[in-house]
Biotite code that builds the C-alpha atoms (Angstrom):
import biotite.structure as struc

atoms = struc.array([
    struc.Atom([3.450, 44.670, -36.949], chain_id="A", res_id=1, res_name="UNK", atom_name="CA", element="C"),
    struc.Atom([1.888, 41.699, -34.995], chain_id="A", res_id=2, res_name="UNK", atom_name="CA", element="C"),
    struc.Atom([0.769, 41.997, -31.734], chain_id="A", res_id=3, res_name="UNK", atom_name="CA", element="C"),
    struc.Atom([3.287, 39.622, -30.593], chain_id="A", res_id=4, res_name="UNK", atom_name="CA", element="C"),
    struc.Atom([6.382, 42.104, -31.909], chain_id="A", res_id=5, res_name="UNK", atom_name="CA", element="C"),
    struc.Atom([4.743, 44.915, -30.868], chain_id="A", res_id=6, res_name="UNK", atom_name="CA", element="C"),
    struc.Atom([4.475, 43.241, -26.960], chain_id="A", res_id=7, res_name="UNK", atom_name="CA", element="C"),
    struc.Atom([7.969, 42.398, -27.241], chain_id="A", res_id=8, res_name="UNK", atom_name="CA", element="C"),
    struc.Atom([9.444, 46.000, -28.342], chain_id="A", res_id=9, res_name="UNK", atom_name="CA", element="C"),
    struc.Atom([10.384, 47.381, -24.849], chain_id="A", res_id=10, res_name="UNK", atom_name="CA", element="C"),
    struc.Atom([8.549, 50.336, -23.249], chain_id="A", res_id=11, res_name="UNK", atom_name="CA", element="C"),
    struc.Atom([5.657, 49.939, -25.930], chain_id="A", res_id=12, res_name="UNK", atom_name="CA", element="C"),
    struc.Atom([5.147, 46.484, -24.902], chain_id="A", res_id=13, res_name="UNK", atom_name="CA", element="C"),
    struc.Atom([4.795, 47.029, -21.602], chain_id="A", res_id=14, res_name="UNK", atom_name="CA", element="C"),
    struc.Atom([2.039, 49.477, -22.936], chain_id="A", res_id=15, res_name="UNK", atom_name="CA", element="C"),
    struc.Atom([0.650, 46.939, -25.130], chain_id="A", res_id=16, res_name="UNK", atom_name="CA", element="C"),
    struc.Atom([0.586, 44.495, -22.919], chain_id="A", res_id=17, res_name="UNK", atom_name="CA", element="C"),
    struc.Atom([-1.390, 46.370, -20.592], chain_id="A", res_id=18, res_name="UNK", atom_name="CA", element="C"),
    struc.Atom([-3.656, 48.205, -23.285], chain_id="A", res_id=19, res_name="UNK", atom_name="CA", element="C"),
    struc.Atom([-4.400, 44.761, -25.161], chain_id="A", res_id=20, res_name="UNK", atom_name="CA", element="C"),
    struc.Atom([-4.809, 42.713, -21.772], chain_id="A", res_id=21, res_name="UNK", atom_name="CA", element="C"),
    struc.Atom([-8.194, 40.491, -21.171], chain_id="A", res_id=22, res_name="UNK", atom_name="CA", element="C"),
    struc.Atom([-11.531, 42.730, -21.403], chain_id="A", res_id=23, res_name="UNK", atom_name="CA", element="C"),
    struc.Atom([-12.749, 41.520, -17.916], chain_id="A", res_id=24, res_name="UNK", atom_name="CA", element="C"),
    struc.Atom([-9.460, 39.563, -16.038], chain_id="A", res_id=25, res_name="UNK", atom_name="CA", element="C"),
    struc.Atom([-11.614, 38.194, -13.315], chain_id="A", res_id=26, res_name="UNK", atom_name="CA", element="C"),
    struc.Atom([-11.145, 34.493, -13.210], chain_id="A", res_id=27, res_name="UNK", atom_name="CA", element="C"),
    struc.Atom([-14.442, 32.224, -14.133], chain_id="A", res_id=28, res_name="UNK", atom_name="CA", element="C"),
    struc.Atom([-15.174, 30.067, -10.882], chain_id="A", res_id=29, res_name="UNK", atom_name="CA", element="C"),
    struc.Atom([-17.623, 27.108, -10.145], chain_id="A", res_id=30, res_name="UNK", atom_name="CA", element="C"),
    struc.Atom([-19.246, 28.976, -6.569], chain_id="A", res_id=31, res_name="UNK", atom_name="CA", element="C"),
    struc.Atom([-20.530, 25.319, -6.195], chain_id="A", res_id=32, res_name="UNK", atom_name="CA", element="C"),
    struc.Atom([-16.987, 23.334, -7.218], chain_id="A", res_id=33, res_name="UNK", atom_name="CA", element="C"),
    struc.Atom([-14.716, 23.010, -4.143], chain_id="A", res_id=34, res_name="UNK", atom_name="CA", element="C"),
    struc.Atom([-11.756, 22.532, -6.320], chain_id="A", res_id=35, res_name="UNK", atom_name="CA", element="C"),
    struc.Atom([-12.646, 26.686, -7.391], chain_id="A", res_id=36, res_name="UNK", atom_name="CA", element="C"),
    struc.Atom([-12.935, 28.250, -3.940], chain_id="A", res_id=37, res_name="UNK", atom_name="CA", element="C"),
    struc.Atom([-10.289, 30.462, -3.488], chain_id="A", res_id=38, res_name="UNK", atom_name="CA", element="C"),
    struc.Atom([-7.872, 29.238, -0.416], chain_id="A", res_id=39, res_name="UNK", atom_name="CA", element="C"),
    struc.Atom([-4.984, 31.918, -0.101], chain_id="A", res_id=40, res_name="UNK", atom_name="CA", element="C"),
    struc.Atom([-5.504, 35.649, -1.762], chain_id="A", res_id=41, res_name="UNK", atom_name="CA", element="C"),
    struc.Atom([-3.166, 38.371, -1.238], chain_id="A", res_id=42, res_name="UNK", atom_name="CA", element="C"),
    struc.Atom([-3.859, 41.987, -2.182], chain_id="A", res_id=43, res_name="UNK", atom_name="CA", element="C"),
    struc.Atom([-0.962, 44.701, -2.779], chain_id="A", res_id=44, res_name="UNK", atom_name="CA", element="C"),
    struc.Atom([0.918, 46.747, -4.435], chain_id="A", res_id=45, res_name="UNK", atom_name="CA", element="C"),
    struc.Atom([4.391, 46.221, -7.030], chain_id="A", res_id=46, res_name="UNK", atom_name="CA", element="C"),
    struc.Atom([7.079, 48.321, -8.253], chain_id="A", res_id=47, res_name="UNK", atom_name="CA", element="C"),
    struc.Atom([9.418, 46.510, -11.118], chain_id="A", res_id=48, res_name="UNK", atom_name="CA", element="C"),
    struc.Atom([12.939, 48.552, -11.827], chain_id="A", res_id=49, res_name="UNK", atom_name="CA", element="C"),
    struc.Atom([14.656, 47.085, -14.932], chain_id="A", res_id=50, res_name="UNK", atom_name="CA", element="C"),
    struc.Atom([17.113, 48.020, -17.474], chain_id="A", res_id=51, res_name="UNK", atom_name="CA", element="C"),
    struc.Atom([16.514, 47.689, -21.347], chain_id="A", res_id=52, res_name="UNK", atom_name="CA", element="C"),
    struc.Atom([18.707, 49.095, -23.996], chain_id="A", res_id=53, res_name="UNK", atom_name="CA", element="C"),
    struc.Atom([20.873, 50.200, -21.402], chain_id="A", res_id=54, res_name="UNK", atom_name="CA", element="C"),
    struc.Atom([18.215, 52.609, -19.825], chain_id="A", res_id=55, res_name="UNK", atom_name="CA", element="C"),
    struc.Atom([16.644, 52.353, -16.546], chain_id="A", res_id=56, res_name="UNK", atom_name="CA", element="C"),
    struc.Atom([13.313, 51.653, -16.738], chain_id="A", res_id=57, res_name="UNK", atom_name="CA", element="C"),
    struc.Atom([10.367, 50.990, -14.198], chain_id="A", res_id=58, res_name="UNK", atom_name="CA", element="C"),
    struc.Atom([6.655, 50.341, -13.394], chain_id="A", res_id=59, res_name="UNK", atom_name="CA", element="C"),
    struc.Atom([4.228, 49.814, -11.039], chain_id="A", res_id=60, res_name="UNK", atom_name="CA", element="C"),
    struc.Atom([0.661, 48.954, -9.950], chain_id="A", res_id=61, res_name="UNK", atom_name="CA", element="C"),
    struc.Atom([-1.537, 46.589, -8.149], chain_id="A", res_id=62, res_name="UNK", atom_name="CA", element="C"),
    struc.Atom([-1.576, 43.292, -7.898], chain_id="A", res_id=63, res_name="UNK", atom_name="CA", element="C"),
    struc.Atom([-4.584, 40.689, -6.730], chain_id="A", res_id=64, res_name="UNK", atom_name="CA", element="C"),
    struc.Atom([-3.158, 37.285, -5.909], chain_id="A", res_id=65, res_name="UNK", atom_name="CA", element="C"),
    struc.Atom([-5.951, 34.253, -5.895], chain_id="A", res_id=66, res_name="UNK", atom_name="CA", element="C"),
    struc.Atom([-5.206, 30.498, -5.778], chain_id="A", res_id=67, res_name="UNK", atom_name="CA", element="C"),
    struc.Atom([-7.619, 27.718, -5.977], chain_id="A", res_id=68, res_name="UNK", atom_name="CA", element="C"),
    struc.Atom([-6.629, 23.968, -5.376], chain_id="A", res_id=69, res_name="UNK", atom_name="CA", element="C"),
    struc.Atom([-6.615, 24.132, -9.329], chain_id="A", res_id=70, res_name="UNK", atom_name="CA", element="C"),
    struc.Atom([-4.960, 27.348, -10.348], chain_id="A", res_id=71, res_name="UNK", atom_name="CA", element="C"),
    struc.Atom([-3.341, 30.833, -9.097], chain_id="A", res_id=72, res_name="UNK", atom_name="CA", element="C"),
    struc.Atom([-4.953, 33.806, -11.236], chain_id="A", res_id=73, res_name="UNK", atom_name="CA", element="C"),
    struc.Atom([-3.003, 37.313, -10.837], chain_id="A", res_id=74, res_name="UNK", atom_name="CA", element="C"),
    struc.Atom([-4.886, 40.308, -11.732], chain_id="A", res_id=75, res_name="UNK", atom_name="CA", element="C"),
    struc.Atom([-2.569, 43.155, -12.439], chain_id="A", res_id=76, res_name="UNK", atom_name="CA", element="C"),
    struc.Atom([-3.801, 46.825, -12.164], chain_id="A", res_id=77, res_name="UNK", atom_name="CA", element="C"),
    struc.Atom([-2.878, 50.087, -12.476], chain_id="A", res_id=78, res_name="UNK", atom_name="CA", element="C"),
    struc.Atom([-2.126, 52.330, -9.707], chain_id="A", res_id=79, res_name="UNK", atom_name="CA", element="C"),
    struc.Atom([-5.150, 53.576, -9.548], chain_id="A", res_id=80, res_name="UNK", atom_name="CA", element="C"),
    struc.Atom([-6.693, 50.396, -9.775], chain_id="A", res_id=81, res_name="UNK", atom_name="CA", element="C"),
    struc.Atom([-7.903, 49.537, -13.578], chain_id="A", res_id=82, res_name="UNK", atom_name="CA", element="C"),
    struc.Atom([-7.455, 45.967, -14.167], chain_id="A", res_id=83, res_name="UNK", atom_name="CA", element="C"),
    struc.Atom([-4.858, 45.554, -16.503], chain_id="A", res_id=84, res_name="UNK", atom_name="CA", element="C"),
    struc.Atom([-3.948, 41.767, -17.335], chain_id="A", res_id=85, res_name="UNK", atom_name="CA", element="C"),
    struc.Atom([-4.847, 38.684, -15.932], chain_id="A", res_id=86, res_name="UNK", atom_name="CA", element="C"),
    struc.Atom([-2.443, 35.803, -15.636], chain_id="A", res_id=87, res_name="UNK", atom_name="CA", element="C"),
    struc.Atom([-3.916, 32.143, -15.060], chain_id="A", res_id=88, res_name="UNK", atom_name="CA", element="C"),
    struc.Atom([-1.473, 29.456, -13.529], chain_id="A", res_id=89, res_name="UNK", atom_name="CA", element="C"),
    struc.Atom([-1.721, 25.707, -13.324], chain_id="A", res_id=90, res_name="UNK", atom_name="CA", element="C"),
    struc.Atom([0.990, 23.674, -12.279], chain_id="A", res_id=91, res_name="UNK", atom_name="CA", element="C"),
    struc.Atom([1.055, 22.742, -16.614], chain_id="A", res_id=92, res_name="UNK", atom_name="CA", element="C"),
    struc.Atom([0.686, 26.070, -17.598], chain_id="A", res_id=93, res_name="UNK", atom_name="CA", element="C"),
    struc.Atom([0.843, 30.149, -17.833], chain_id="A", res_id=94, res_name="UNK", atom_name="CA", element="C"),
    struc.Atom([-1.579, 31.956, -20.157], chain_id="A", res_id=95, res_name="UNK", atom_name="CA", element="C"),
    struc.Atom([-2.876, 35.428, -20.755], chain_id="A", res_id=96, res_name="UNK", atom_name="CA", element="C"),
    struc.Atom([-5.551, 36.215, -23.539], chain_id="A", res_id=97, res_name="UNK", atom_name="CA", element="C"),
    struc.Atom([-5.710, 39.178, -24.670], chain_id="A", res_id=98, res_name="UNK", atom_name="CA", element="C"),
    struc.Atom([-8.940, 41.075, -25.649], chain_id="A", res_id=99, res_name="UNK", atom_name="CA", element="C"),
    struc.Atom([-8.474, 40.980, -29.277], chain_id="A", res_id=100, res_name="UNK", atom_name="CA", element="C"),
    struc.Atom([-8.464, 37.318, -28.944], chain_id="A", res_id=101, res_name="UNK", atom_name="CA", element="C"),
    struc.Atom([-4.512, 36.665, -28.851], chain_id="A", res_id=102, res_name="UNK", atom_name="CA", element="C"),
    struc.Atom([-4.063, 34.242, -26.405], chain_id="A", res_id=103, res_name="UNK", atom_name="CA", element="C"),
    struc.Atom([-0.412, 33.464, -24.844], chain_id="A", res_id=104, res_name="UNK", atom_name="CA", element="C"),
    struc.Atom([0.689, 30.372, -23.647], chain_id="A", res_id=105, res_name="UNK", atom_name="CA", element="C"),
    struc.Atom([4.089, 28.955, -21.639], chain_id="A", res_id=106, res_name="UNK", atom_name="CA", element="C"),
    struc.Atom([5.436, 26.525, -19.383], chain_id="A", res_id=107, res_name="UNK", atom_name="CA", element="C"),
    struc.Atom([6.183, 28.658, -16.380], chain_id="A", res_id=108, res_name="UNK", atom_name="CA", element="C"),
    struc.Atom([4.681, 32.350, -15.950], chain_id="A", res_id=109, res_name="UNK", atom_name="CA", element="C"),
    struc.Atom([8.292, 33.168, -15.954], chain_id="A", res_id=110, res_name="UNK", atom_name="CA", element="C"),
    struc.Atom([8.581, 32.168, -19.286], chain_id="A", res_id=111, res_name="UNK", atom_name="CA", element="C"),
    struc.Atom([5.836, 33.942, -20.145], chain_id="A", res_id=112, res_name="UNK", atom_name="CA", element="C"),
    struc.Atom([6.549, 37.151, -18.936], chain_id="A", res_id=113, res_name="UNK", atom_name="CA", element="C"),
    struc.Atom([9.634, 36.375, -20.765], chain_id="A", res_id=114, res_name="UNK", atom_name="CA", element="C"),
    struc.Atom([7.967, 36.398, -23.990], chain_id="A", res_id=115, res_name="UNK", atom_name="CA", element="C"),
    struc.Atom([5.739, 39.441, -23.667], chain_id="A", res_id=116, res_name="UNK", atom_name="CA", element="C"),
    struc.Atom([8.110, 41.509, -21.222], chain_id="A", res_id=117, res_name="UNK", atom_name="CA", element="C"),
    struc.Atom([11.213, 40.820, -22.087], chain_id="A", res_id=118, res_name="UNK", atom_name="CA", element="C"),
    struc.Atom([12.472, 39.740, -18.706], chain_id="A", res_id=119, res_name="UNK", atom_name="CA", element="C"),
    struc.Atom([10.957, 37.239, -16.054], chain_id="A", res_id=120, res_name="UNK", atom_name="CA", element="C"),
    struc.Atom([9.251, 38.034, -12.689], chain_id="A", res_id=121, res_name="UNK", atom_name="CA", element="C"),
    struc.Atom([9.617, 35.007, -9.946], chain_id="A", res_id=122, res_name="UNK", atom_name="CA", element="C"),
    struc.Atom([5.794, 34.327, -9.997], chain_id="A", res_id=123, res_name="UNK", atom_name="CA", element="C"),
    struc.Atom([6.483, 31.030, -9.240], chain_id="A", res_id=124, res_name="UNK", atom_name="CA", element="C"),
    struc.Atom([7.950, 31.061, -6.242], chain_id="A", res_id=125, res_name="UNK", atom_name="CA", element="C"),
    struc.Atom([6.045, 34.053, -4.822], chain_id="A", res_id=126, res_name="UNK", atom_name="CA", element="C"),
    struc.Atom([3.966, 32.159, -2.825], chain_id="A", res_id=127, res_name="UNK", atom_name="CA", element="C"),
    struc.Atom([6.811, 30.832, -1.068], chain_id="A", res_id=128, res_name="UNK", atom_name="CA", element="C"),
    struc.Atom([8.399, 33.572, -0.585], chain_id="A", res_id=129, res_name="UNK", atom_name="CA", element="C"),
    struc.Atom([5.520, 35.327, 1.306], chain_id="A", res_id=130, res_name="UNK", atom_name="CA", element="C"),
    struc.Atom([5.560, 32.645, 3.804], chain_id="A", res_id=131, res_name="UNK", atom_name="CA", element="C"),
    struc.Atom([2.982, 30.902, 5.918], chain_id="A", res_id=132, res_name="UNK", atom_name="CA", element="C"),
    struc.Atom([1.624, 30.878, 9.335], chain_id="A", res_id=133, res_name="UNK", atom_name="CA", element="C"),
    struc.Atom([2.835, 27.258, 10.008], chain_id="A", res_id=134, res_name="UNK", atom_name="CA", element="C"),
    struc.Atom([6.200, 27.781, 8.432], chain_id="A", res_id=135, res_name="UNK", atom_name="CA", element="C"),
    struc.Atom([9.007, 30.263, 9.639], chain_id="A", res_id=136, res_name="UNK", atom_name="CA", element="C"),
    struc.Atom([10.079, 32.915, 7.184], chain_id="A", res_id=137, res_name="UNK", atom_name="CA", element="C"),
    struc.Atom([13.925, 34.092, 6.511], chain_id="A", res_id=138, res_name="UNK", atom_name="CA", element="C"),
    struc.Atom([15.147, 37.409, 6.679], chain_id="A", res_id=139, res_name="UNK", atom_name="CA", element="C"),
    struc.Atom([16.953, 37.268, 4.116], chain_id="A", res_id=140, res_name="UNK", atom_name="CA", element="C"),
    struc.Atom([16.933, 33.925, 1.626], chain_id="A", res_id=141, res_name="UNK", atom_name="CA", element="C"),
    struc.Atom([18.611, 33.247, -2.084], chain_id="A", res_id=142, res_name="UNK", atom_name="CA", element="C"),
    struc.Atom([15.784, 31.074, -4.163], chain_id="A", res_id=143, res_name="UNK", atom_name="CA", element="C"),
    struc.Atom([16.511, 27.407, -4.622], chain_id="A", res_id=144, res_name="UNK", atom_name="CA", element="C"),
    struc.Atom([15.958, 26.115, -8.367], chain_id="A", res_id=145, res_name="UNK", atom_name="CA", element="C"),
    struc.Atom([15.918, 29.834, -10.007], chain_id="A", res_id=146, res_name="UNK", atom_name="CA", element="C"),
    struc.Atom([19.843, 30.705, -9.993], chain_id="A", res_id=147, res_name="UNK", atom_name="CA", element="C"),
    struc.Atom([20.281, 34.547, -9.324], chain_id="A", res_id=148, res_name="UNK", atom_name="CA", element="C"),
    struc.Atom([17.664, 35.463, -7.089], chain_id="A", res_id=149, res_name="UNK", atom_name="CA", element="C"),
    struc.Atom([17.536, 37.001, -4.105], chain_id="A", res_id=150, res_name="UNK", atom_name="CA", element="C"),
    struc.Atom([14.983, 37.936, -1.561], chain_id="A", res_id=151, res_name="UNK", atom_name="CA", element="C"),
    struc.Atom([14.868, 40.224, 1.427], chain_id="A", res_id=152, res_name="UNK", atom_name="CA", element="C"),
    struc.Atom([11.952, 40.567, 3.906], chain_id="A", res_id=153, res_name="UNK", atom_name="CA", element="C"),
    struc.Atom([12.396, 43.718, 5.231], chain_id="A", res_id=154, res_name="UNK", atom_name="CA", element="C"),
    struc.Atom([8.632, 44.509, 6.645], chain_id="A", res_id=155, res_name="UNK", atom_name="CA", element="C"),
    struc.Atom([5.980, 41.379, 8.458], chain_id="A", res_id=156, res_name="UNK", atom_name="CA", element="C"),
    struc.Atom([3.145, 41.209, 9.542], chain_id="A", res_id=157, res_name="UNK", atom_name="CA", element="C"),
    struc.Atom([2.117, 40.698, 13.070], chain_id="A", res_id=158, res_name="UNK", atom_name="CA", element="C"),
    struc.Atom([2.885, 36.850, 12.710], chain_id="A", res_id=159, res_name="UNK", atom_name="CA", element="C"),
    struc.Atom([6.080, 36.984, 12.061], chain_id="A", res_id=160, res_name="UNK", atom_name="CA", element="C"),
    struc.Atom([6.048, 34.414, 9.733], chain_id="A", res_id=161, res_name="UNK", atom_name="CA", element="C"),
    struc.Atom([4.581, 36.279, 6.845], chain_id="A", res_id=162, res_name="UNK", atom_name="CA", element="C"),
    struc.Atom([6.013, 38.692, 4.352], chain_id="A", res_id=163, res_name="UNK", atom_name="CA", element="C"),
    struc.Atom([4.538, 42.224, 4.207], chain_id="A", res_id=164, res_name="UNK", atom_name="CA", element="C"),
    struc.Atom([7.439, 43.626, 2.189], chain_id="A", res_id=165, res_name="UNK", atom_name="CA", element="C"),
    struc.Atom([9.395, 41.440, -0.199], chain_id="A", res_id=166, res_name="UNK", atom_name="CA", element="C"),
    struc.Atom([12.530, 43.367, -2.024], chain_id="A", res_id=167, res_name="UNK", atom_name="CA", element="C"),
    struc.Atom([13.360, 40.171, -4.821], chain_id="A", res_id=168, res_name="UNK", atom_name="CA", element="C"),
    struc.Atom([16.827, 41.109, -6.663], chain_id="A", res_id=169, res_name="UNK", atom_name="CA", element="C"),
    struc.Atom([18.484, 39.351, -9.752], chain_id="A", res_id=170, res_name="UNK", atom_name="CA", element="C"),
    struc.Atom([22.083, 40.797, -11.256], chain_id="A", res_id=171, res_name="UNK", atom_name="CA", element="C"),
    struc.Atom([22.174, 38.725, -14.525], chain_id="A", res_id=172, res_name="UNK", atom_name="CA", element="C"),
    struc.Atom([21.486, 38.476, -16.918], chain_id="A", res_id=173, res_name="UNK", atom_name="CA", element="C"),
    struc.Atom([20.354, 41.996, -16.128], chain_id="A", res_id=174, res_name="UNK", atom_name="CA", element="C"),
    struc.Atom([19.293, 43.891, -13.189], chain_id="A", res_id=175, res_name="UNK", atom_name="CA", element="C"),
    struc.Atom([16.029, 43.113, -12.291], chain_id="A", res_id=176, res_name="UNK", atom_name="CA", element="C"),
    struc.Atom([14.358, 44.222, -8.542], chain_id="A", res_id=177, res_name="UNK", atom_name="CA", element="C"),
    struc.Atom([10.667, 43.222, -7.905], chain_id="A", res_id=178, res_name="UNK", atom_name="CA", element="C"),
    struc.Atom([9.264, 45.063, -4.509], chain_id="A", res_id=179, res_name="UNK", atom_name="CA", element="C"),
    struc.Atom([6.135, 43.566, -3.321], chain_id="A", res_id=180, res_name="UNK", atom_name="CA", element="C"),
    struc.Atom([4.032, 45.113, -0.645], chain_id="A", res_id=181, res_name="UNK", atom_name="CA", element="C"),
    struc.Atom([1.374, 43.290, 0.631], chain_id="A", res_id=182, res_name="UNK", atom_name="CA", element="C"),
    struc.Atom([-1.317, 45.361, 2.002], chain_id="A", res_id=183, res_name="UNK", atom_name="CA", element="C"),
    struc.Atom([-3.616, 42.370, 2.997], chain_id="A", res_id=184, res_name="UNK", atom_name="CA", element="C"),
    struc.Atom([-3.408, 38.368, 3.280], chain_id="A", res_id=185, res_name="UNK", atom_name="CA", element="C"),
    struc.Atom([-6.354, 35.968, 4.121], chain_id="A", res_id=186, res_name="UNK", atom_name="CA", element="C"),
    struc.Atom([-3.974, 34.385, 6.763], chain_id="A", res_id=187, res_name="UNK", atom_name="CA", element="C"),
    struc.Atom([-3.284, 37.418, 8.407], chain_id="A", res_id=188, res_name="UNK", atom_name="CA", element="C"),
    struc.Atom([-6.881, 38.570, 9.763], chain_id="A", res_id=189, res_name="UNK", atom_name="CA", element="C"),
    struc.Atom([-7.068, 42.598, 10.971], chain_id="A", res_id=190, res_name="UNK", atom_name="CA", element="C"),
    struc.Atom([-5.965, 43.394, 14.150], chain_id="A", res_id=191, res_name="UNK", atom_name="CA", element="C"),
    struc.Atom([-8.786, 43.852, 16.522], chain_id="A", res_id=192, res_name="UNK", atom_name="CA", element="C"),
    struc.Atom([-8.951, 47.163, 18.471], chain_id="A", res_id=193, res_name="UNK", atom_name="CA", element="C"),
])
């Protein structure tokens, strides 16, 4: 079976995905290129409830958000905190490689999650979604240009502008809810005592 059936066989692609992801997922950056210093990182945690085959179905783990002026890499962990996958985002591509040298490639990340998960996740528009410190966030928002989503912020951070805890819903084609806790943001410094 190839690797790319095997990703796209439910549960056990999950599994694969996650046992076959990138050997190190840390993103290669120029420390000298100013295009390669990270500007916005977010750190947390997700939980993904889904059906397939008409059984409920769910996961979770850790997620590492960095974006550059060039790209967005996500670094997905376990629970415990073993890196996992790493997706790389440009604004002409999504691509994972995985570490025996299969390397996956789409438009959109949602169209590659798509491919190896067998449903999409809103990467996209994430970083909307979790708001800014110049811009004021909704409570409660349906996403423009992605028909079906939904998004509730139902925890912030001491600016009330940005998102500590997102709840993202789609119905169809099937149920789908992403939960996304942030646990810390470089535009929301530490409180100081």
């Amino acid at each position: 079976m190839s690797v790319y059936a095997r990703l796209r066989s439910g549960t056990i692609g999950v599994v694969a995905l996650f046992l076959t992801a990138c050997a190190s997922v840390a993103p290669v950056r120029d420390a000298n290129n100013i295009d390669d210093k990270v500007q916005f990182s977010m750190d947390g945690r997700f939980a993904v409830q889904y059906i397939e085959n008409g059984e409920d179905k769910s996961m979770t783990g850790k997620m590492l958000w960095e974006e550059t002026r060039r790209a967005t890499d996500i670094t997905l962990s376990t629970p415990l905190g073993n890196a996992i996958a790493g997706l790389h985002i440009t604004p002409n591509e999504a691509r994972i490689k995985t570490s025996d040298g299969h390397l996956f490639v789409e438009n959109t990340p949602e169209e590659l999650m798509y491919r190896l998960l067998g449903y999409e996740l809103p990467f996209s528009n994430l970083r909307s979604m979790v708001g800014s410190s110049q811009k004021s966030l909704a409570e409660h928002t349906v996403l423009e240009g992605i028909e079906g989503w939904d998004v509730k912020v139902t925890n912030r951070f001491p600016n009330p502008n940005l998102a500590k805890k997102l709840i993202i819903t789609r119905i169809k084609p099937t149920p789908l809810t992403f939960t996304l806790f942030i646990d810390e943001r470089s535009d929301a410094p530490e409180p100081t005592e």
